[in-house]
Residue, then its C-alpha position, 0 to 999 in steps of 0.5 A: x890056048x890064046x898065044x897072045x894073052x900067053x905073051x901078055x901074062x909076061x908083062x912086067x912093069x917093074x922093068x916097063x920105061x916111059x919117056x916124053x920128047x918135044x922137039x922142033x926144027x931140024x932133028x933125028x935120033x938114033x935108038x939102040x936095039x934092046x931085047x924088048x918091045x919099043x913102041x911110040x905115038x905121035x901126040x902132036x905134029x908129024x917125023x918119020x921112023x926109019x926101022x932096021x930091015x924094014x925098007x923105006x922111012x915111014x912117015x908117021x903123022x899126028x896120032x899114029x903109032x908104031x912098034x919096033x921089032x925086039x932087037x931092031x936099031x930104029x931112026x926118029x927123025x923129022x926128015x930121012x936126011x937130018x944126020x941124027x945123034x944117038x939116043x944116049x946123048x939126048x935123054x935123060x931118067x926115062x920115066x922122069x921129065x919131058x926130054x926137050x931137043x932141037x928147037x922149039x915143041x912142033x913135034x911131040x912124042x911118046x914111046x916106052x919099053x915094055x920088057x918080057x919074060x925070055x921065052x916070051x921075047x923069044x917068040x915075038x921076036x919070031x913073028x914080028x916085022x921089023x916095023x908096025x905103024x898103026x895110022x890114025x885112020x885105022x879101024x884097029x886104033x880106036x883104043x889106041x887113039x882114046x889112050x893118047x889125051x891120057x898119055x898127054x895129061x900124065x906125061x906133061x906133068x907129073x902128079x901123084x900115082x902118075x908113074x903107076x898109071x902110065x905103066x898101065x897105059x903102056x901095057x894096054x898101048x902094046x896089048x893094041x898094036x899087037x892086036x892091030x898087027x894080029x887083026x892085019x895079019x891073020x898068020x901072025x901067031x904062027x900054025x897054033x891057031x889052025x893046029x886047034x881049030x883041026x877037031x883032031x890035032x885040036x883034042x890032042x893039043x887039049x888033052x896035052x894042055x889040060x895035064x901037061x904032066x901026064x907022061x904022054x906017048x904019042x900012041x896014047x895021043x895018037x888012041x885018044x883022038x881015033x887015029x892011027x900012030x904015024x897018021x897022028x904023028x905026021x899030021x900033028x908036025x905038019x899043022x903043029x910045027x914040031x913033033x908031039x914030044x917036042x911040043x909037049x916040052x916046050x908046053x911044059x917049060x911055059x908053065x913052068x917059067x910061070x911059075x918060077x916068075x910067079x910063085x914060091x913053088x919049090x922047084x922040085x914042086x914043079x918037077x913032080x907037077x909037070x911029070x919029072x921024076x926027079x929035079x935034076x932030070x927036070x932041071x935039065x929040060x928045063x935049061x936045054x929049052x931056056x939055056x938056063x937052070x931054074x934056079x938061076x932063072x929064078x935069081x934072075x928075075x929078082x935082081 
């Protein structure tokens, strides 16, 4: 299991926004914290951003990048102390023409939103900081820095299939800055990785992964991998996080989300692959771990 391509499958394009700002003179905007990722670049000149709970105004030059904690309020400005109006009052149809501000173009921008599926936001939110720059001088933007004349192009004048291949771009930029992030922060993804590099906890996660709707005990986990019932049981919450039955849960309403998101699968379809018994009993995990009913998470997706 790769938890960042689990978080990547949730992409969403439908819902992923795009915008352009030029900007000169003196200027600052304040942006509202939203459930989803915001992420930005500088294509030209220089400002800072200032990131709720992140300290300090960071200043990001020429190329750099940066991503915003799901949930945080953050400040574009081109210095700490410019009073600053909100973003409302300056944008316009995101997706739509270069936003102008302030006076004259010292200063261009890009930055979009990328929205994810709930459970998805939901652990980002956990992992990640409040700010992550990317400077132009690092390693880790490579890619990043070979996307932004392609951003330049697409974004200043609007052609045809343009709206399509700036969304594919925002989905790589994110994809990299949370690449960057994890390459800086070997802890990023949480205990999971370590969890399955143990030879032992490793084999159980798999056999759990492999047929998450076998109705697993942690006798038949603990016997699987040659070790005993309470050795298996306290190891596995220590390096795991959580309990066998807890993880196996949560590892179930993953795949079930998936499917709900993705396919026509009939709901008491999913119940029976993932071991329920009946769809109620299913239908009850389901909205305990997510605080929804499948059938309205469905619903949601399509409005």
């Amino acid at each position: 299991m790769d938890p960042l391509s689990d978080v990547i499958a949730s992409l969403d394009g439908r819902h992923s926004l795009f915008s352009r700002l030029e900007t000169g003179g003196d200027w600052a905007i304040d942006f509202e914290g939203y459930r989803h990722a915001k992420f930005g670049a500088v294509l030209r000149g220089s400002c800072w951003v200032t990131a709720e709970g992140a300290g300090e105004p960071v200043r990001l030059a020429e190329h750099d990048c940066f991503l915003v904690g799901i949930g945080r309020s953050y400040r574009l400005a081109s210095s700490p102390d410019v009073p600053a109006v909100p973003a409302a009052e300056v944008y316009g149809q995101p997706g739509g023409p270069p936003t102008r501000w302030g006076t004259g173009s010292e200063t261009v921008l890009v930055g979009g939103r990328i929205n994810l599926e709930e459970m998805d936001t939901d652990a980002l939110s956990g992992i990640l900081p409040p700010l992550v720059h990317v400077s132009a001088t690092s390693d880790a933007a490579d890619t990043l820095h070979a996307l932004l004349p392609v951003l330049e192009r697409e974004t200043t004048v609007h052609r045809f299939g343009s709206a399509l291949v700036i969304e594919r771009l925002a989905h790589v930029a994110f994809v990299e800055l949370l690449r960057a992030h994890a390459a800086r922060d070997r802890d990023v993804w949480g205990p999971i990785p370590a969890a399955l590099s143990d030879p032992q906890i490793g084999a159980a996660l798999g056999l759990m992964h492999a047929e998450p709707g076998r109705r697993w005990t942690v006798d038949d986990l603990a016997s699987a991998v040659h070790m005993s019932r309470s050795g298996f049981a306290g190891r596995f919450t220590e390096l795991v996080g959580s309990p066998p039955h807890d993880y196996l849960l949560s590892w179930r309403m993953r795949i079930a989300a998936k499917k709900l998101r993705a396919t026509d699968t009939s709901v008491a379809a999913i119940a029976a692959e993932l071991g329920y018994q009946s769809e109620s009993a299913f239908s009850n995990a389901f909205k305990r771990v997510t605080g929804r009913s499948p059938r309205h998470y469905r619903q949601a997706l399509s409005v």
